[in-house]
TIZAMAR-404827 format. One record per residue: residue number from 1; residue in one letter; z, y, x of N, C-alpha, C in turn. Coordinates in Angstrom, 2 decimals, always signed. Example, Ala and Ser with C-alpha at 12.3 -4.5 7.8 and 13.67 -1.06 7.14 Angstrom:
// residues 2
1/A/+7.80/-5.69/+13.19/+7.80/-4.50/+12.30/+7.80/-3.30/+13.20
2/S/+7.08/-2.25/+12.85/+7.14/-1.06/+13.67/+7.87/+0.03/+12.90
This chain:
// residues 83
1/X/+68.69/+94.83/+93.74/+70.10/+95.04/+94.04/+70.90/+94.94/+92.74
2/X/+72.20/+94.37/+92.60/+72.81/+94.05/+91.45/+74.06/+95.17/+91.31
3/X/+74.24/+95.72/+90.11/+74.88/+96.60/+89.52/+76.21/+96.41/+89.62
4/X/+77.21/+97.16/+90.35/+78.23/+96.70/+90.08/+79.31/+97.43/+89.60
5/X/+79.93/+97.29/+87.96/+80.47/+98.36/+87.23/+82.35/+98.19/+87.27
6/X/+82.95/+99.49/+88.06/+83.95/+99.38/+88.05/+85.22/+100.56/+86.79
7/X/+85.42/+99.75/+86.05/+85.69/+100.80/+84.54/+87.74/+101.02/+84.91
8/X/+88.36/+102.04/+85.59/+89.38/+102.45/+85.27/+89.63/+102.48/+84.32
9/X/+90.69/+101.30/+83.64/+91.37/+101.60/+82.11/+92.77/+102.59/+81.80
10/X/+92.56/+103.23/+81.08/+93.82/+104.01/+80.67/+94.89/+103.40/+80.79
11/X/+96.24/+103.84/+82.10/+97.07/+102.86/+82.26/+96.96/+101.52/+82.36
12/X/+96.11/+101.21/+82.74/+95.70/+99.71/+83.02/+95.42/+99.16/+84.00
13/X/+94.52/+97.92/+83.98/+94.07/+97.56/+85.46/+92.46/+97.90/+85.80
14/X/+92.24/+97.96/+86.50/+90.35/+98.37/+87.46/+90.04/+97.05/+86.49
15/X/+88.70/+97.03/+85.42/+88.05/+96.12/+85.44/+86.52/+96.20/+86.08
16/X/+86.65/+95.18/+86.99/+85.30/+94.92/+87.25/+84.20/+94.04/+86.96
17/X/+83.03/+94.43/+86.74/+82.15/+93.66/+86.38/+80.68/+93.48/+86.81
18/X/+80.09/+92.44/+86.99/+79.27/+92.19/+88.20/+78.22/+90.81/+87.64
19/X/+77.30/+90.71/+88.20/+76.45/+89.73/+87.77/+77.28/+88.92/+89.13
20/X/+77.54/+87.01/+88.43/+78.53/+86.05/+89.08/+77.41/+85.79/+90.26
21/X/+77.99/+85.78/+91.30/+78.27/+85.99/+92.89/+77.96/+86.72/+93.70
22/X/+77.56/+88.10/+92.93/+77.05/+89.07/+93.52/+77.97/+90.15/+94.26
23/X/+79.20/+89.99/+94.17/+80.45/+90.32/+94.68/+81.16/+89.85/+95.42
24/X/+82.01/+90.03/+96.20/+83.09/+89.38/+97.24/+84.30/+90.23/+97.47
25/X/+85.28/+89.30/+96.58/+86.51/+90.02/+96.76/+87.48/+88.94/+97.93
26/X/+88.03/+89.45/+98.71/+88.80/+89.05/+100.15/+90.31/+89.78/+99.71
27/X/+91.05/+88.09/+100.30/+92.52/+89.30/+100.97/+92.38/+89.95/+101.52
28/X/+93.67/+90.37/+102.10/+93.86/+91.01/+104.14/+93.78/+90.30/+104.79
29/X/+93.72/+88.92/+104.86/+93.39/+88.15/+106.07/+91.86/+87.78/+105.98
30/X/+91.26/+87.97/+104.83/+89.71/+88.00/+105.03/+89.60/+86.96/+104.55
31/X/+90.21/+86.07/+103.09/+89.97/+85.02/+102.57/+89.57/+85.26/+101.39
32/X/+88.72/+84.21/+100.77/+88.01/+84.90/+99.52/+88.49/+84.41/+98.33
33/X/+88.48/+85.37/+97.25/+89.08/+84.17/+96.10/+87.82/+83.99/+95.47
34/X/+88.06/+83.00/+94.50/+87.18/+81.82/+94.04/+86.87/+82.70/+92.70
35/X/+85.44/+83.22/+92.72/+85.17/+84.00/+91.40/+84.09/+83.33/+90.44
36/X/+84.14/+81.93/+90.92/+83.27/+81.41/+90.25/+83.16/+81.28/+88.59
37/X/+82.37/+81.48/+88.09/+82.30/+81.45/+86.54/+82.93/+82.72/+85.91
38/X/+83.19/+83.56/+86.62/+83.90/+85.06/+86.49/+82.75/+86.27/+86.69
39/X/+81.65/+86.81/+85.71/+81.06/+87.76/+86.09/+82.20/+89.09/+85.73
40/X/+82.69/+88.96/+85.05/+84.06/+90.06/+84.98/+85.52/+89.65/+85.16
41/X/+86.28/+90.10/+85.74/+87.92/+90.45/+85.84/+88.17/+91.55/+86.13
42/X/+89.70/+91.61/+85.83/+91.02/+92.94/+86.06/+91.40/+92.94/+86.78
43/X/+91.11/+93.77/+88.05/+92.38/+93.91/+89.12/+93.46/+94.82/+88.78
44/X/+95.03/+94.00/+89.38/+96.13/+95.07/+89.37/+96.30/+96.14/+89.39
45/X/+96.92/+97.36/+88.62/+97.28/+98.39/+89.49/+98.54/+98.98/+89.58
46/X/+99.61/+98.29/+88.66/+101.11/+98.45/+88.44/+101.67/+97.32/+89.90
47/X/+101.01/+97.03/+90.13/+101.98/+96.18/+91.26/+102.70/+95.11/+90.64
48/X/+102.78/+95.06/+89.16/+103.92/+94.25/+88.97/+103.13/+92.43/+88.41
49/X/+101.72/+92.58/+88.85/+101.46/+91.12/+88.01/+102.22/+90.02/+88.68
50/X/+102.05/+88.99/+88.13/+102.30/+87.69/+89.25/+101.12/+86.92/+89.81
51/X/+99.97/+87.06/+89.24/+98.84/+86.88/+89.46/+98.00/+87.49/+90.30
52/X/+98.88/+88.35/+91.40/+98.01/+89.59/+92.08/+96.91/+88.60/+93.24
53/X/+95.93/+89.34/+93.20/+95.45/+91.05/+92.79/+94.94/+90.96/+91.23
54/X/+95.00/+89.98/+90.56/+94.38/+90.07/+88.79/+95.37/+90.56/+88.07
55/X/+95.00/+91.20/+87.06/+96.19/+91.48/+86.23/+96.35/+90.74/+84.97
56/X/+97.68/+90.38/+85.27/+98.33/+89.81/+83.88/+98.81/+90.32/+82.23
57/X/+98.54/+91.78/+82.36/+99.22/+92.14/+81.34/+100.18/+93.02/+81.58
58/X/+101.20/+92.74/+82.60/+102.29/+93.02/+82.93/+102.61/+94.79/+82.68
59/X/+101.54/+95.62/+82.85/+101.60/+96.94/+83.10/+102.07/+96.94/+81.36
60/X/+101.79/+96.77/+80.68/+101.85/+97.22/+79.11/+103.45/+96.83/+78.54
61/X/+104.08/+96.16/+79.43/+105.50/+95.86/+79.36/+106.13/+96.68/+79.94
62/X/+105.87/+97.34/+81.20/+106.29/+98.42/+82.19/+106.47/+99.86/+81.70
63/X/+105.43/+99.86/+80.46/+105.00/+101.04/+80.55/+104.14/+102.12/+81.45
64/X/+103.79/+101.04/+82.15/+102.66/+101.69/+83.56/+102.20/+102.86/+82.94
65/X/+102.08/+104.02/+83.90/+101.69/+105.18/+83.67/+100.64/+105.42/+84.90
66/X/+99.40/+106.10/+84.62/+99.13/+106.62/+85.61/+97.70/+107.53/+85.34
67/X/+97.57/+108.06/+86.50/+96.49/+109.06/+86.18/+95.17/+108.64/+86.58
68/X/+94.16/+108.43/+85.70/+92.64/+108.01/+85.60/+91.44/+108.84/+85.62
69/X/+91.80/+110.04/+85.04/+90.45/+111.05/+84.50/+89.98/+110.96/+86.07
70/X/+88.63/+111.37/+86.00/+88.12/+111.66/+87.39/+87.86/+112.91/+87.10
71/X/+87.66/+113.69/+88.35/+88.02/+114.97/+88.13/+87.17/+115.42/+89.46
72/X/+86.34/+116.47/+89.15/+85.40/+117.16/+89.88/+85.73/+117.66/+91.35
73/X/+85.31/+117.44/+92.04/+85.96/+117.74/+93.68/+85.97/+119.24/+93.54
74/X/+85.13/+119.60/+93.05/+85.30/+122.01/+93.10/+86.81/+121.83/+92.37
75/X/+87.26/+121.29/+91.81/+88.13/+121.37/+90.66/+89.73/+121.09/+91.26
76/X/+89.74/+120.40/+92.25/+90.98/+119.77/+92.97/+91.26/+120.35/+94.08
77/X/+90.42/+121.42/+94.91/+90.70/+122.20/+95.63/+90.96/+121.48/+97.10
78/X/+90.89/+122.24/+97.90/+91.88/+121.44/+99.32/+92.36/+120.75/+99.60
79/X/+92.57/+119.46/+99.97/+93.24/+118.46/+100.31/+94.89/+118.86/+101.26
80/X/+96.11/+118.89/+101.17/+96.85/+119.01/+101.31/+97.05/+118.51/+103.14
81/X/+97.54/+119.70/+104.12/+96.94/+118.92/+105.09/+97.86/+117.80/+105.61
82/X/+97.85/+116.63/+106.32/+98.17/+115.35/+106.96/+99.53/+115.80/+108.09
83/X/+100.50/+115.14/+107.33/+102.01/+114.73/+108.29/+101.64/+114.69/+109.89
């Protein structure tokens, strides 16, 4: 089975990384993009690339902020309950 490492960057984008074709990334309509020769890329997470779902950079112009640490489930308590 092949390893597949997904590294949250500080304010950044999800990089993922994967031995090449051992992955399958799909739109919403269930179409695949072409990852050929790609054992690693960045997916978006500012919303703002033009390249989505990859990221361009774009967050570091934005100032994208966001929160990464992972954080222990005893530690976060209750889930807030549903509208």
């Amino acid at each position: 089975m092949s390893t597949v490492k997904i590294t949250v960057r500080r304010n950044g984008p999800y990089r993922v990384e994967a031995p090449e074709g051992s992955i399958e990334l799909v739109d919403a309509d269930g179409n695949k993009y072409d990852l050929t020769g790609k054992p690693a890329f960045s997916l978006c997470r500012c919303g703002a690339s033009v390249n989505k779902p990859f990221c361009d950079g774009t967050h570091s112009k934005l100032g994208f902020q966001a929160a990464e640490s992972a954080v222990r489930a005893a530690e976060q308590g209750p889930l807030p309950p549903k509208p």
